[in-house]
C-alpha positions, 0 to 999 in steps of 0.5 A: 500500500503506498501511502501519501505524505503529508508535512504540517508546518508552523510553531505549533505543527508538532503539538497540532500532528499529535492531536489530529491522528491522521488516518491508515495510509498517511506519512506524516512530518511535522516542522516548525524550523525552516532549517529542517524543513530544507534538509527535508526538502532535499532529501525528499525524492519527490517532494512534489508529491508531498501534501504541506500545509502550513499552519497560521494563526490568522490573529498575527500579522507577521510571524518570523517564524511562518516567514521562514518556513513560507521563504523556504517553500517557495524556494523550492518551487513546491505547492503548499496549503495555508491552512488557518484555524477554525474557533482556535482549532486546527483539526477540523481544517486539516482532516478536511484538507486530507480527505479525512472529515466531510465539508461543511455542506454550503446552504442553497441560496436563491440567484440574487436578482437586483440589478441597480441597488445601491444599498450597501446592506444589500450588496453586503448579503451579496457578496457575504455569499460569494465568499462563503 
């Protein structure tokens, strides 16, 4: 059975692979230290085949640390997934980005059918909708 790798990145990715208990099936590595992520990185065969997800905690606005670890990423030329904590949790993001845990179901909304509104509550439903 070959299994897929999968690299949880950022100061609390050790603590946060604990907790989430990965499935059958998954090769995982934590780092928090962009030095060893880049001996990781070129030791790793295919690295592209990797699944990184970059953990962020959406309440800083810079941390040194992400920082380094997103410099050394993009270095490399690899495709990662920042993945940013729901109410201060990170599990629910991360095991739906595995394939572990089902989305939320989006509701059904009605086609939006004003044309010429200006009212800017309106336009905030609207958009409000799009990105959720």
């Amino acid at each position: 059975m070959t299994q897929t790798r999968c690299w949880l990145l950022g100061r609390d990715a050790p603590q946060v692979l604990a907790q989430v208990g990965v499935a059958d099936g998954w090769e995982t590595q934590a780092f928090s230290e962009a030095p060893a992520l880049r001996i990781a990185l070129s030791q790793s065969g295919a690295a592209a085949s990797i699944r990184i997800l970059l953990l962020c905690h959406a309440s800083t606005r810079s941390n040194p640390q992400e920082d380094e670890l997103r410099a050394a990423l993009q270095a490399s030329g690899i495709g990662f997934q920042v993945i940013f904590p729901e109410s201060g949790d990170f599990m629910s993001p991360i095991r739906r980005s595995l394939g572990l845990e089902a989305r939320p179901v989006r509701p059904e909304y009605s086609p939006w059918s004003c044309e010429a509104c200006s009212d800017p509550e309106c336009e905030h439903r609207l958009f409000r909708r799009l990105i959720y």
